[in-house]
N, C-alpha and C positions, 0 to 999 in steps of 0.2 A: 917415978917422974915420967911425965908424956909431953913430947913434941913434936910437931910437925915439922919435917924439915927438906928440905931439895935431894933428892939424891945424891951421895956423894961416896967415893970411891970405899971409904971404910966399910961402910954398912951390906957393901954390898953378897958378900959372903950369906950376910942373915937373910937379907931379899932373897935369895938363890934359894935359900933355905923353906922362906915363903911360900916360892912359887912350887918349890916338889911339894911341899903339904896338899898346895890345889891341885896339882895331878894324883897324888895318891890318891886324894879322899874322890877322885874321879869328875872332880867339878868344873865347870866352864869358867874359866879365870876370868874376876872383876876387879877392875878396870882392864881395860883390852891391853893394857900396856904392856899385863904380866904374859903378854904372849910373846914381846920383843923378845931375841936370841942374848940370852948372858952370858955366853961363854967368854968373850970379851968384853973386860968392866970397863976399860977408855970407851972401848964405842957405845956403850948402853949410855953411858952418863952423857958422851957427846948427841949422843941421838936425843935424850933427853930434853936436852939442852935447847936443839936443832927444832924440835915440837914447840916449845914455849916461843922460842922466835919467830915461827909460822917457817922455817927454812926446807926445803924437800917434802914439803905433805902431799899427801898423794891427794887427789880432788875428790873435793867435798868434805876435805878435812878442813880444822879450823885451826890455829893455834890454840895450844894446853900445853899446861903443865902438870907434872907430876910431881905426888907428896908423899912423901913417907913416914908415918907416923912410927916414931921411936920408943920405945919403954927402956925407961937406965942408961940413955946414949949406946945400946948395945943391939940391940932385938928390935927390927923392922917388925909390926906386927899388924898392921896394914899399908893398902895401898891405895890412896886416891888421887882422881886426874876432875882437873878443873878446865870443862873446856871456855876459851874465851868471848865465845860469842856463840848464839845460835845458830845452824842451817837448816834449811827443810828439814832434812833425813835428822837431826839433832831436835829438833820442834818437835817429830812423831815418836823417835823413843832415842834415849840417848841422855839428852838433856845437858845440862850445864856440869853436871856433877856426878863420877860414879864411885864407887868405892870400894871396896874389899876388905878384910880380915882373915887371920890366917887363922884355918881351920880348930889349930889347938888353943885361939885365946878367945874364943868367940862368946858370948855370955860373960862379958866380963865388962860392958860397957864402953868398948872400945869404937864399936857402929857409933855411937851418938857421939864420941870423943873426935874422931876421925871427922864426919859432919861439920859441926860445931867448927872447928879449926879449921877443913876448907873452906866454909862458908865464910869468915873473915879474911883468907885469901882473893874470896871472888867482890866481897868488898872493898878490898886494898888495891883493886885493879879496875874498881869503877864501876861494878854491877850494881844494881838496885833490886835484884832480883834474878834468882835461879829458878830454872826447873830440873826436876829428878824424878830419873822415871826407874823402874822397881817391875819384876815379874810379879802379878800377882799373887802368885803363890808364894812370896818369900815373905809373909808378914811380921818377922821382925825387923824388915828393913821397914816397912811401911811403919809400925812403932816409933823408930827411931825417928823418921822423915817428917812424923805429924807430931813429936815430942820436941822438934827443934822447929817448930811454926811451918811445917809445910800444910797443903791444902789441895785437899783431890781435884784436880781438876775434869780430869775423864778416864777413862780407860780404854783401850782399842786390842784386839786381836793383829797380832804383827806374824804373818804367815813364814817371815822370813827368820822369826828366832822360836814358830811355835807356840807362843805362849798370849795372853793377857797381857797387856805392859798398862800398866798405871802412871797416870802424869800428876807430879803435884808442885806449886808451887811455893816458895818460900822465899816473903819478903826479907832483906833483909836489915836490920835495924842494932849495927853492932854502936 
């Protein structure tokens, strides 16, 4: 059984757990979130918290939230963050939606599950539409992106992460 749910002080052990897999396996943690300091769980959940409200963002942030997609109410096995509105720098790569999976459950359909369920979050809070934007190189995020109705819209060179960032969008029609 899979659900998306708020963080919350239980889970957090397996989140922690999460986030060492994306350093082990040597990767740039997605969503930015898994970069917050967890050694204390009150303050992550409140900081959490503190982003959804727009309270303390550093500029040019937006308000977002963060979701953590649960298997068995036990095992965090992604992480995605819904931001609530666009900004320039969110317009060119960013987007409304990012998300992550943790290295050992990946290929298991959890990218489209994860998706899927934020994307009726970002409905539930009045969106009509997301953009998600993806390294080009990661093409089974692009998979997932264009399996739940997104649509390419460009692609651009972003000097500041390296890479191709692809933008697509995805109406949405829950």
């Amino acid at each position: 059984m899979l659900g998306l749910v708020a963080p919350g002080l239980d889970l957090v052990v397996s989140y922690r757990e999460l986030v060492e897999e994306f350093r082990q396996q040597g990767e740039r943690p997605v969503p930015f979130t898994l970069e917050y300091p967890s050694g204390d769980a009150h303050s992550l959940i409140a900081r959490f918290a503190r982003d959804r409200n727009g309270i303390d963002l550093p500029a040019d942030f937006v308000p977002h939230s963060t979701f953590w997609l649960v298997r068995d109410s036990v095992e965090v096995v992604g992480v995605s963050n819904l931001r609530h509105r666009l900004s320039p720098v969110l317009l060119r790569h960013g987007g409304n939606i990012g998300y992550g999976i943790r290295p050992s459950a990946r290929r298991r359909g959890f990218g489209k599950e994860i998706l899927n369920q934020t994307l009726r979050r970002a409905e539930q809070i009045g969106l009509t539409r997301v953009l998600v934007t993806y390294g080009k190189q990661n093409e089974r995020s692009a998979k997932v992106i264009v399996a739940s109705g997104g649509v390419l819209e460009s692609e651009e060179f972003i000097a500041e992460r390296g890479e191709i960032v692809q933008r697509y969008w995805i109406e949405l029609r829950f």
